[in-house]
Biopython code that builds the backbone (N, CA, C, O; Angstrom):
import numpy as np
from Bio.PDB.StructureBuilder import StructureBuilder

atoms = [
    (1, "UNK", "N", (-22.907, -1.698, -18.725)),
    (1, "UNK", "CA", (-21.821, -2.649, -18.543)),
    (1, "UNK", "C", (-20.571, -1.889, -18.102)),
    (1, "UNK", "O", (-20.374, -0.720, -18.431)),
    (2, "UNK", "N", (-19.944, -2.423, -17.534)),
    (2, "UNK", "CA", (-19.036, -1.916, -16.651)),
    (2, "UNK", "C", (-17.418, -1.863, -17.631)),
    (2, "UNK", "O", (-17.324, -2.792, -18.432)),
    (3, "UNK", "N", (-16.580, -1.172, -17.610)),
    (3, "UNK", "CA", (-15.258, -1.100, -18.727)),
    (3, "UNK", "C", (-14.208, -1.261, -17.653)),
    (3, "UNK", "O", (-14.103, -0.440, -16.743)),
    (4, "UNK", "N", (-13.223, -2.608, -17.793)),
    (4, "UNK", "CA", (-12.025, -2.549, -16.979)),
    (4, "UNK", "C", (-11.113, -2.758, -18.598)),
    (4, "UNK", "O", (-11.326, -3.129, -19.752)),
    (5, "UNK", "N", (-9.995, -2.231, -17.726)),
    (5, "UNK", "CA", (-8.765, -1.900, -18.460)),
    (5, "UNK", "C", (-7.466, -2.439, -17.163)),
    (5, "UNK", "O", (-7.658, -2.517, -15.950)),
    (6, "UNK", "N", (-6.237, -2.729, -17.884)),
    (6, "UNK", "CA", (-5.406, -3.200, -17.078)),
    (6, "UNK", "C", (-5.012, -2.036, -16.609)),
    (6, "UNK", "O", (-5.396, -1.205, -17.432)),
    (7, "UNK", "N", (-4.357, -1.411, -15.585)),
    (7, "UNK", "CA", (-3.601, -0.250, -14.854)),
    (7, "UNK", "C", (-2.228, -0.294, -15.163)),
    (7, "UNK", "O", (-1.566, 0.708, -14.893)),
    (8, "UNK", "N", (-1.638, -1.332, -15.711)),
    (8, "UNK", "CA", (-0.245, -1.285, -16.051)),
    (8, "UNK", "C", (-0.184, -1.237, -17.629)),
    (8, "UNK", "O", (0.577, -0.527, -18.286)),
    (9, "UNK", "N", (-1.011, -2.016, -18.057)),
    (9, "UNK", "CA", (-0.649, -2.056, -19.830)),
    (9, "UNK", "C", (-1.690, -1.193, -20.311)),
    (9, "UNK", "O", (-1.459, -0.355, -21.182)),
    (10, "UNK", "N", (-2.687, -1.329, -19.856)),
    (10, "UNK", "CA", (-3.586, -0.661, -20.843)),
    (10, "UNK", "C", (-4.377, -1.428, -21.423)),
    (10, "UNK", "O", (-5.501, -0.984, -21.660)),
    (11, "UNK", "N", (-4.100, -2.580, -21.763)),
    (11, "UNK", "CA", (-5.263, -3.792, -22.133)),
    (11, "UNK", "C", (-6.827, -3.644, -21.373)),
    (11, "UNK", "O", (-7.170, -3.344, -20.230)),
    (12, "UNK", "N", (-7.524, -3.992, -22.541)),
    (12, "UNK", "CA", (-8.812, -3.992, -21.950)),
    (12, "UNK", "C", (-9.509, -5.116, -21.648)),
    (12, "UNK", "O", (-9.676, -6.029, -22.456)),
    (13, "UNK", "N", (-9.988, -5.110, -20.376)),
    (13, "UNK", "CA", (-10.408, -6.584, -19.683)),
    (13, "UNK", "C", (-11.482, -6.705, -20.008)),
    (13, "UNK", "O", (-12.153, -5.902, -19.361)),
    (14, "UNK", "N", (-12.404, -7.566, -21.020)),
    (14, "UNK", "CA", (-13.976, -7.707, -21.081)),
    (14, "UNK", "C", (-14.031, -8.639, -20.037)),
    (14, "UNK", "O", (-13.090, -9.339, -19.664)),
    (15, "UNK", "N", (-15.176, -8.623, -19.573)),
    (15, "UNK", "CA", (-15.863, -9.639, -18.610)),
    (15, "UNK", "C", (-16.283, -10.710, -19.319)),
    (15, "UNK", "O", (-17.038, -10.452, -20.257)),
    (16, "UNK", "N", (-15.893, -12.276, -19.054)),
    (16, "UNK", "CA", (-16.103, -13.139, -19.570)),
    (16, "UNK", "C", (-15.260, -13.937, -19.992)),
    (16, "UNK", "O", (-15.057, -15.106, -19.663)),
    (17, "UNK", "N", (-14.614, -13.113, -20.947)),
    (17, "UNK", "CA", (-13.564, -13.554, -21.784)),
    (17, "UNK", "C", (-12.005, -13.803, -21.360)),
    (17, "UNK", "O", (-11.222, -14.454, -22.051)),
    (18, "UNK", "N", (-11.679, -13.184, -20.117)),
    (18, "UNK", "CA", (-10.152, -12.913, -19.694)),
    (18, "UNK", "C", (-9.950, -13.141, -18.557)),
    (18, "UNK", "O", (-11.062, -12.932, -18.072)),
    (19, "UNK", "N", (-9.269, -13.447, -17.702)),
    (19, "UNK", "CA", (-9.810, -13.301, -15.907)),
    (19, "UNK", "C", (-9.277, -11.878, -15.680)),
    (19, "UNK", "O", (-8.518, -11.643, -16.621)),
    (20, "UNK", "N", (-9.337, -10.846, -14.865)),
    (20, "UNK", "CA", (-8.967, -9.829, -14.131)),
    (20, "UNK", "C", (-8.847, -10.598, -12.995)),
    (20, "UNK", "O", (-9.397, -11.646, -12.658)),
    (21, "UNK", "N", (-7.583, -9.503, -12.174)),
    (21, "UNK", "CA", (-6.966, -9.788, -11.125)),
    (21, "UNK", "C", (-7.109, -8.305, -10.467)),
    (21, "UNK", "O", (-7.014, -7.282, -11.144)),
    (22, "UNK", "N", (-7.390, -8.315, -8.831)),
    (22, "UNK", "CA", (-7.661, -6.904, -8.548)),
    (22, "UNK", "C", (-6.258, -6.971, -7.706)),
    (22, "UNK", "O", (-5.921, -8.099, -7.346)),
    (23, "UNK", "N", (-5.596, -6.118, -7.434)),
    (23, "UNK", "CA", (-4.535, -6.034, -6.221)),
    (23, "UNK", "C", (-4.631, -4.600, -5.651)),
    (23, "UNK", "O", (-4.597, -3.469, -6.136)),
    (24, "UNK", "N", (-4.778, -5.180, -4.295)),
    (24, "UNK", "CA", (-5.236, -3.872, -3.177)),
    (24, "UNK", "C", (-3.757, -3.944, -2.436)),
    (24, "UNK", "O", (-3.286, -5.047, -2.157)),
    (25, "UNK", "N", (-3.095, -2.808, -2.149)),
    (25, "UNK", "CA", (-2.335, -2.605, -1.539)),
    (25, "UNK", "C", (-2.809, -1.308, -0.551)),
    (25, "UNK", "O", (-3.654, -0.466, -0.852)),
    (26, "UNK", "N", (-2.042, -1.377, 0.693)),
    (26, "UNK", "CA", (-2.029, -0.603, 1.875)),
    (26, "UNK", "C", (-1.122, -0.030, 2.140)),
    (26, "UNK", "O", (-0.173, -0.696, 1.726)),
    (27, "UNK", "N", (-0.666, 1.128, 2.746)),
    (27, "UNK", "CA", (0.834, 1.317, 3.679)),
    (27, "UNK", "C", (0.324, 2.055, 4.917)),
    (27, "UNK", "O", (-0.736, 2.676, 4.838)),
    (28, "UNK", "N", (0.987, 2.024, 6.001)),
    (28, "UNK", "CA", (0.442, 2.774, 6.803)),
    (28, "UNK", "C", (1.945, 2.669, 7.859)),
    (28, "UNK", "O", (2.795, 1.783, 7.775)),
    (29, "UNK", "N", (1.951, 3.810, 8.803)),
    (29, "UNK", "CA", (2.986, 3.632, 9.749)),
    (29, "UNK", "C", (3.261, 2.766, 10.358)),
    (29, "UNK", "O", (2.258, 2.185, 10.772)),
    (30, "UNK", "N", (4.578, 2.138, 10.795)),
    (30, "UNK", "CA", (4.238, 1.237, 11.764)),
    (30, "UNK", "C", (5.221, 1.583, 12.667)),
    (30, "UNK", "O", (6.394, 1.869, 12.428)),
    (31, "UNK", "N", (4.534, 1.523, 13.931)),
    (31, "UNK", "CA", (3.782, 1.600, 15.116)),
    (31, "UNK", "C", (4.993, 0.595, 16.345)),
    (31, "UNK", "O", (4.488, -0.058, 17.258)),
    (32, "UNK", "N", (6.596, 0.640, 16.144)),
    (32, "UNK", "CA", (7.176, -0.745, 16.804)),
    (32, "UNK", "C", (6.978, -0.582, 18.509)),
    (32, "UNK", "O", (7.261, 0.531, 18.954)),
    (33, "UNK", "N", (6.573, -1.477, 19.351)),
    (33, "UNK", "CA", (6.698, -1.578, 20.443)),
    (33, "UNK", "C", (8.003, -1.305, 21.368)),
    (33, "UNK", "O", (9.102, -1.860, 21.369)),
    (34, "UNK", "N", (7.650, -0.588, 21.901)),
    (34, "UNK", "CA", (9.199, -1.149, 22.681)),
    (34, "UNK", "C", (8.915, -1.801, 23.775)),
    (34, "UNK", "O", (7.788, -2.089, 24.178)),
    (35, "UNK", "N", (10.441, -2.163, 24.513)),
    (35, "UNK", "CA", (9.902, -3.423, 25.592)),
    (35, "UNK", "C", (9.313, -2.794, 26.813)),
    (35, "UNK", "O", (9.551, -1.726, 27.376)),
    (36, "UNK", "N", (8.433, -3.813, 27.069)),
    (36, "UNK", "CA", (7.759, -3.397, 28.011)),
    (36, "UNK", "C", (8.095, -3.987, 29.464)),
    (36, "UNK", "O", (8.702, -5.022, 29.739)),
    (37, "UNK", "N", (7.352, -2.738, 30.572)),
    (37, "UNK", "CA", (8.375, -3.152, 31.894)),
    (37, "UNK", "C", (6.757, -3.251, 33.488)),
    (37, "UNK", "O", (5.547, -3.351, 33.692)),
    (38, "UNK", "N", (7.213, -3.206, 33.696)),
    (38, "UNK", "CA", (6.381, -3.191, 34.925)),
    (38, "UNK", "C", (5.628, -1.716, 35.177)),
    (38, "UNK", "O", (4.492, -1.746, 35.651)),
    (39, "UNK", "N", (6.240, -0.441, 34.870)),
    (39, "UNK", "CA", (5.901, 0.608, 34.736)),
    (39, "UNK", "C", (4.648, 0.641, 34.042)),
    (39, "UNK", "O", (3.526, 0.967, 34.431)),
    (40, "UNK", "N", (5.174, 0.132, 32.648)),
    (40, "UNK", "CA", (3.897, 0.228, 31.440)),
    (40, "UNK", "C", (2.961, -0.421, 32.191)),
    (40, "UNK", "O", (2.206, 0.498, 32.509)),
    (41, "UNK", "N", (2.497, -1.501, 32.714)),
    (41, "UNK", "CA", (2.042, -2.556, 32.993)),
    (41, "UNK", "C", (0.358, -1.347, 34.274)),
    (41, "UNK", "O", (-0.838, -1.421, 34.558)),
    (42, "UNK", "N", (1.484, -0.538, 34.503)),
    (42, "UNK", "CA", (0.537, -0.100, 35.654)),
    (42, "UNK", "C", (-0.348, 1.354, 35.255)),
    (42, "UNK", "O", (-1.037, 2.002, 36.043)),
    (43, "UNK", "N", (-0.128, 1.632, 33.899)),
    (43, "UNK", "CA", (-0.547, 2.804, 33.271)),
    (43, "UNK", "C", (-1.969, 2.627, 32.873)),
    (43, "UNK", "O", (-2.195, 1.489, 32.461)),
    (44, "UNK", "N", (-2.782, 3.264, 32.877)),
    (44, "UNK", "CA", (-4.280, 3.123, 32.138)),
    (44, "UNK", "C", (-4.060, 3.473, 30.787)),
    (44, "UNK", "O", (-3.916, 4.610, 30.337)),
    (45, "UNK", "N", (-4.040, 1.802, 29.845)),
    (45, "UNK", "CA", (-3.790, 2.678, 28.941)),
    (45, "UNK", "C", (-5.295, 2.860, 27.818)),
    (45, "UNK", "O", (-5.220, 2.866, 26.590)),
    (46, "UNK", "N", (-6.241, 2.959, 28.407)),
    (46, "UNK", "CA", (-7.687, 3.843, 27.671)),
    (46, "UNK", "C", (-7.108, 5.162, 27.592)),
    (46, "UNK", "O", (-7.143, 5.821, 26.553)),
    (47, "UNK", "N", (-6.426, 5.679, 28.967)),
    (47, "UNK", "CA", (-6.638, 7.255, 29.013)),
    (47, "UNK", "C", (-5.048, 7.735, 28.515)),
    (47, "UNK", "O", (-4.719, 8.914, 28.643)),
    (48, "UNK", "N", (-4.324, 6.957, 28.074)),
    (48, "UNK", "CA", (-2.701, 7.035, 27.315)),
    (48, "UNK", "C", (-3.702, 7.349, 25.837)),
    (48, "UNK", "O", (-3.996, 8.463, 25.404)),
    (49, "UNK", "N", (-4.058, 6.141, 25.310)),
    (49, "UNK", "CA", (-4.807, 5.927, 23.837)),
    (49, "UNK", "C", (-5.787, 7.861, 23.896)),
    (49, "UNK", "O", (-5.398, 8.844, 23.265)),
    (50, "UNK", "N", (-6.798, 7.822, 24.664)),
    (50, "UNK", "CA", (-7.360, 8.966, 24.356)),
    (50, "UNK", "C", (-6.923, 10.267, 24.266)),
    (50, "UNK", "O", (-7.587, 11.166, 23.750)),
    (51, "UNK", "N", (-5.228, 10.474, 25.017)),
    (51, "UNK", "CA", (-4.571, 11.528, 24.990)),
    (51, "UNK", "C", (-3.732, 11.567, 23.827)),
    (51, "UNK", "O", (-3.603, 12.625, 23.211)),
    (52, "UNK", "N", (-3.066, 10.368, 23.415)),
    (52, "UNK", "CA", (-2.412, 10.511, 22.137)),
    (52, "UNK", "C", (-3.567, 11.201, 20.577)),
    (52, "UNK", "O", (-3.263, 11.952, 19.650)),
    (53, "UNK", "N", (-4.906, 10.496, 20.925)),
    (53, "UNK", "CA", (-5.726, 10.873, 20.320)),
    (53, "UNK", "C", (-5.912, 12.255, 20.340)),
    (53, "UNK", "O", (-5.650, 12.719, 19.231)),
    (54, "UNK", "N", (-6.258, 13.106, 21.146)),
    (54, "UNK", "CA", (-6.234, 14.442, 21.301)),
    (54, "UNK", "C", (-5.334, 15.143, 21.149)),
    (54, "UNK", "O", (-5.667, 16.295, 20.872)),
    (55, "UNK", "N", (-3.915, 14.897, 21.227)),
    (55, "UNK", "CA", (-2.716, 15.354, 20.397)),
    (55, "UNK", "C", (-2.912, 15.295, 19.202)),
    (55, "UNK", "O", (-3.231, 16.377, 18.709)),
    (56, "UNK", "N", (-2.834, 14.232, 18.338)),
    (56, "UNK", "CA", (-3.256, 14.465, 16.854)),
    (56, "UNK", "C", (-4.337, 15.398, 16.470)),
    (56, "UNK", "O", (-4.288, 16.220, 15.555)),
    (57, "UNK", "N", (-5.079, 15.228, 17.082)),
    (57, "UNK", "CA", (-6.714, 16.489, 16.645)),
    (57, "UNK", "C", (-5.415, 17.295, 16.611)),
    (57, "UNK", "O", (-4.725, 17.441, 15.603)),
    (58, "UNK", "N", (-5.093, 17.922, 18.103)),
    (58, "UNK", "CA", (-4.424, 19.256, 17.753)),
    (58, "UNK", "C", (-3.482, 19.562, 17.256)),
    (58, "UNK", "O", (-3.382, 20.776, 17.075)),
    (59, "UNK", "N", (-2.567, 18.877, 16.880)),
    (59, "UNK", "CA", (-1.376, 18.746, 16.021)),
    (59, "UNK", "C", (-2.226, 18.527, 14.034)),
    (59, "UNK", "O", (-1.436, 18.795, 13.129)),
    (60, "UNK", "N", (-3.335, 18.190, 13.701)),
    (60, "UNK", "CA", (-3.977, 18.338, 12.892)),
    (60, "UNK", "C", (-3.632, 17.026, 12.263)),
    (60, "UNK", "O", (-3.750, 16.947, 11.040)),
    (61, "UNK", "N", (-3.182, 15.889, 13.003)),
    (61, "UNK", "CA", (-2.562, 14.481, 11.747)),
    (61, "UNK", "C", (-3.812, 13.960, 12.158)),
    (61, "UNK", "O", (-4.272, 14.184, 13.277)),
    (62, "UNK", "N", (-4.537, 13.085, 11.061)),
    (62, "UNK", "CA", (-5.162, 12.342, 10.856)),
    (62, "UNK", "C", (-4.425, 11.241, 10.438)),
    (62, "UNK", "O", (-3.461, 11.351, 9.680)),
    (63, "UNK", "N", (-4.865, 10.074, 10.935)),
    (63, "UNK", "CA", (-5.113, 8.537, 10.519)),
    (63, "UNK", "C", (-4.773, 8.848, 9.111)),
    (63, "UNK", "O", (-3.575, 8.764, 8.842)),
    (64, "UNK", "N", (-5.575, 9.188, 8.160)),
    (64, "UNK", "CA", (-6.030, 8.958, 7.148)),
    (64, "UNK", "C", (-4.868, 9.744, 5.880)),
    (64, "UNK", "O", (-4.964, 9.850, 4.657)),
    (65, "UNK", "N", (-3.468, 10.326, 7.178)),
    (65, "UNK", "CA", (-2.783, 10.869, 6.551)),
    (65, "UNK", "C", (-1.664, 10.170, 6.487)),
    (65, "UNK", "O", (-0.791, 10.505, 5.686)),
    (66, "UNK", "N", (-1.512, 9.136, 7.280)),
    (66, "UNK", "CA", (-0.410, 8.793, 7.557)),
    (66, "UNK", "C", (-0.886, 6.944, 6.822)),
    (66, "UNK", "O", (-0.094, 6.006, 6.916)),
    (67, "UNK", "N", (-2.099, 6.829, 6.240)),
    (67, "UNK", "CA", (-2.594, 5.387, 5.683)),
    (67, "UNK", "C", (-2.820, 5.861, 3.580)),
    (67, "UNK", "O", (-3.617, 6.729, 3.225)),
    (68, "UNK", "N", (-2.147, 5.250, 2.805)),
    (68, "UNK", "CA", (-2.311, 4.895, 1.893)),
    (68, "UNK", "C", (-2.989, 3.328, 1.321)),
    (68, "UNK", "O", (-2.688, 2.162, 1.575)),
    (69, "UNK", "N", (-3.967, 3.919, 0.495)),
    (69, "UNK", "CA", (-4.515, 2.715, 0.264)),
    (69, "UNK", "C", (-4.482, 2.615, -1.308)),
    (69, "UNK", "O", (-4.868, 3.646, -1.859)),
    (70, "UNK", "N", (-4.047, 1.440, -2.269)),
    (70, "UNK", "CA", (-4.535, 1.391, -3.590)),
    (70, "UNK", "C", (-5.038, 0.619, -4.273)),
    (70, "UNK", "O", (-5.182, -0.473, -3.722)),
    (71, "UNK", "N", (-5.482, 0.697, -5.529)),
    (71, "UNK", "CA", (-6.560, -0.556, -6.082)),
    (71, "UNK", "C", (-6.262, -0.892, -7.336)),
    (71, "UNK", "O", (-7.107, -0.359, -8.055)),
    (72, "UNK", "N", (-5.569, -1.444, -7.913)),
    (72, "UNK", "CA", (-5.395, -1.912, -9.229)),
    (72, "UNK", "C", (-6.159, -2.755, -10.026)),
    (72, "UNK", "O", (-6.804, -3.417, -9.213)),
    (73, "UNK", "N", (-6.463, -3.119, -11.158)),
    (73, "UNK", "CA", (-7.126, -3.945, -12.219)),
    (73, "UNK", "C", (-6.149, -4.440, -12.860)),
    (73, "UNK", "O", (-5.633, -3.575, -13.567)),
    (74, "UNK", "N", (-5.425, -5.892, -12.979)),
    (74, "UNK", "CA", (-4.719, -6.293, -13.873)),
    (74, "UNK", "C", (-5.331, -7.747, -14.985)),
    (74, "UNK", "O", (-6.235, -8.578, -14.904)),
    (75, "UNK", "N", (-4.247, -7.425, -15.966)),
    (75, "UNK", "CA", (-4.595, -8.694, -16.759)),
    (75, "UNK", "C", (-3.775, -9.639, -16.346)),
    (75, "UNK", "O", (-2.888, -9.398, -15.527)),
    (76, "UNK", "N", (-4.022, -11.111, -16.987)),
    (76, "UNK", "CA", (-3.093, -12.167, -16.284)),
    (76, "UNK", "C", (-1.349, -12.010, -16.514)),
    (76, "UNK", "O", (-0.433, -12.170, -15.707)),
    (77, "UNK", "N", (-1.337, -11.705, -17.682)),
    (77, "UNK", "CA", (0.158, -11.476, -18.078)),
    (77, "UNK", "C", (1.150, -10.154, -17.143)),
    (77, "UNK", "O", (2.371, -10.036, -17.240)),
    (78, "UNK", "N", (0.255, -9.288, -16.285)),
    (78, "UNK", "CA", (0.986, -8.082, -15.616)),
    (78, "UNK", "C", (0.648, -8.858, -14.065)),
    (78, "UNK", "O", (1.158, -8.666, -12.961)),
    (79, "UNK", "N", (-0.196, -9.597, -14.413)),
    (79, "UNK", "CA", (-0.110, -10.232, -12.420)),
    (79, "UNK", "C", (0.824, -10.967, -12.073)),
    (79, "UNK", "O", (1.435, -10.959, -11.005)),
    (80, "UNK", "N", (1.041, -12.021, -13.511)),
    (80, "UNK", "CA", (2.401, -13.017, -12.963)),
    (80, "UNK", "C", (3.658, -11.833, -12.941)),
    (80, "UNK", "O", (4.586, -11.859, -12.133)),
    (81, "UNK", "N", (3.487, -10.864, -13.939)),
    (81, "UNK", "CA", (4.487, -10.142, -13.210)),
    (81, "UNK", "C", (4.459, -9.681, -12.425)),
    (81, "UNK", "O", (5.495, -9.676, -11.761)),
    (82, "UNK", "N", (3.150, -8.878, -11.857)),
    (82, "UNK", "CA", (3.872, -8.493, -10.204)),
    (82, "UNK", "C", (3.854, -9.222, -8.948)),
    (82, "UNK", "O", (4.382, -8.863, -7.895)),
    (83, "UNK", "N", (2.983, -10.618, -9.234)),
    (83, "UNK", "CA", (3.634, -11.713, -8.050)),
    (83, "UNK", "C", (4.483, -12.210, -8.039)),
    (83, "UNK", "O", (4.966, -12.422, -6.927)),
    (84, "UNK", "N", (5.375, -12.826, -9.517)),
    (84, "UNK", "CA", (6.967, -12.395, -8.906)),
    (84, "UNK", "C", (8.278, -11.357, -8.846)),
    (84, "UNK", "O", (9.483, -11.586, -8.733)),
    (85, "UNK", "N", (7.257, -9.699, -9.013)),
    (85, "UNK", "CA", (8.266, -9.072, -8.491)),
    (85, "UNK", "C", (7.524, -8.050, -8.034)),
    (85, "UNK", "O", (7.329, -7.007, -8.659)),
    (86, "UNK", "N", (6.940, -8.406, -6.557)),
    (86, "UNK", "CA", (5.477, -6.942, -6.397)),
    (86, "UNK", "C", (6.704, -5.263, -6.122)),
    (86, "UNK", "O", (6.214, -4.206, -6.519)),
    (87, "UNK", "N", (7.732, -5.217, -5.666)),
    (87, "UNK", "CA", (8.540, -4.168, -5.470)),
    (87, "UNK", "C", (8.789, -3.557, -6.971)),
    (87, "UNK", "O", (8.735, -2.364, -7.270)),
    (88, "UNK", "N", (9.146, -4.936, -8.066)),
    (88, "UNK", "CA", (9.790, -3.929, -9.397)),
    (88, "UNK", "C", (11.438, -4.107, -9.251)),
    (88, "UNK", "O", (12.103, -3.415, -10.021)),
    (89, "UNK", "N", (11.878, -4.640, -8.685)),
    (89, "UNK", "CA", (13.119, -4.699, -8.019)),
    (89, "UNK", "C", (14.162, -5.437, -8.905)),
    (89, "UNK", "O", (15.373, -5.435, -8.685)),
    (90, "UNK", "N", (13.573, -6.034, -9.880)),
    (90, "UNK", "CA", (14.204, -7.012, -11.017)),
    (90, "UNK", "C", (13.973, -6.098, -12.615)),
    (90, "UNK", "O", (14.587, -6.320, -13.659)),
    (91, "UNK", "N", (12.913, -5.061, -12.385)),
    (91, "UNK", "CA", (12.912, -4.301, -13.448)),
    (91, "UNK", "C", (13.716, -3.043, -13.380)),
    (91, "UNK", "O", (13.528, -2.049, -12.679)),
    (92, "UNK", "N", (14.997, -3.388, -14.578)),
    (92, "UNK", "CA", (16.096, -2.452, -14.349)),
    (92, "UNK", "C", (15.624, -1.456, -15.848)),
    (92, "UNK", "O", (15.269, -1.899, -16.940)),
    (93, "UNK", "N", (15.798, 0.230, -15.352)),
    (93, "UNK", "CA", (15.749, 0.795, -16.573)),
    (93, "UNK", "C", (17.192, 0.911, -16.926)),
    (93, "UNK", "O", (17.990, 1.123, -16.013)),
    (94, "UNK", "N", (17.568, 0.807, -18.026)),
    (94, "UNK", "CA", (18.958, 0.803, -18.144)),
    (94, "UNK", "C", (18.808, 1.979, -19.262)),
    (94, "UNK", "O", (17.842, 2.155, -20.005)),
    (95, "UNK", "N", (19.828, 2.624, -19.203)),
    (95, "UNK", "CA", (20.488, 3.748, -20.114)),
    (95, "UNK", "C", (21.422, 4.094, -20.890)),
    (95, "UNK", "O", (22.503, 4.472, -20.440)),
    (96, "UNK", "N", (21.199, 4.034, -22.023)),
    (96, "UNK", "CA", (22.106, 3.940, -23.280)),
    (96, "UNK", "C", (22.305, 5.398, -23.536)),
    (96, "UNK", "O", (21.421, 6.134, -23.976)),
    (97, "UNK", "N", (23.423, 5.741, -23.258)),
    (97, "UNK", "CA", (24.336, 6.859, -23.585)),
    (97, "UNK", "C", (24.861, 6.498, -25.098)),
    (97, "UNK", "O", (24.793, 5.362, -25.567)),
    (98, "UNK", "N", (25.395, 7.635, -25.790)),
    (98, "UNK", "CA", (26.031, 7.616, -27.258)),
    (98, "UNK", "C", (27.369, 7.191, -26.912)),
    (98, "UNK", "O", (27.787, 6.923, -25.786)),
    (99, "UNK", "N", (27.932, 7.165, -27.902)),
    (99, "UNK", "CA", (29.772, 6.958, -27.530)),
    (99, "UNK", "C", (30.595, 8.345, -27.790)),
    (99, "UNK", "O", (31.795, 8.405, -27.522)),
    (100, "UNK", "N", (29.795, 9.587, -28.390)),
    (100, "UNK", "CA", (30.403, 10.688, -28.501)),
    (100, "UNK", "C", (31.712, 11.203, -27.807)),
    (100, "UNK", "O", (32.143, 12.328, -28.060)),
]
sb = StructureBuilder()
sb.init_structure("model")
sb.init_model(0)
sb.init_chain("A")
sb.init_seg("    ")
for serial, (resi, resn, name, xyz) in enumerate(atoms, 1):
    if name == "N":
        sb.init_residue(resn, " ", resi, " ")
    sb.init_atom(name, np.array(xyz, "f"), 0.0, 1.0, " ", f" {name:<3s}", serial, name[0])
structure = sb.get_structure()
């Protein structure tokens, strides 16, 4: 039998009894266009794509460096929290200094 646990609390999810929620998140570069002109229009771009490709080989970046991927297990009580706040952006740590 398989053991899930929440990734944020620590709660343990039995199967059956609780729903689990999975949340997959991605990041990866992005990539903005710029405008395009009549120039672009007349370029092959198979053999643009296969040269940028061969720059990376030799420059050593992989895809796979510039793509984050992650996988979480939550319980219901940490999902409503992070569907309404998937950034964290409302969770303030605040810091209590002495009055010394």
């Amino acid at each position: 039998m398989l053991h899930f646990s929440c990734d944020h609390c620590g709660k343990e999810l039995r199967p059956g009894e609780e729903r689990r929620f999975v949340v997959r998140i991605e990041s990866h570069a992005a990539d903005d266009p710029s405008e395009i002109t009549e120039a672009d229009l007349d370029v092959d771009h198979l053999q643009e794509v296969s040269k940028l490709l061969c720059d990376q080989e030799d420059e050593g970046i992989a895809v796979e460096e510039t793509t984050s991927k992650f996988r979480y297990d939550l319980c219901p009580e940490c999902h409503r929290r992070f569907v309404r706040d998937p950034l964290g952006k409302e969770t303030v740590h605040k810091l209590y200094f002495s009055k010394n």
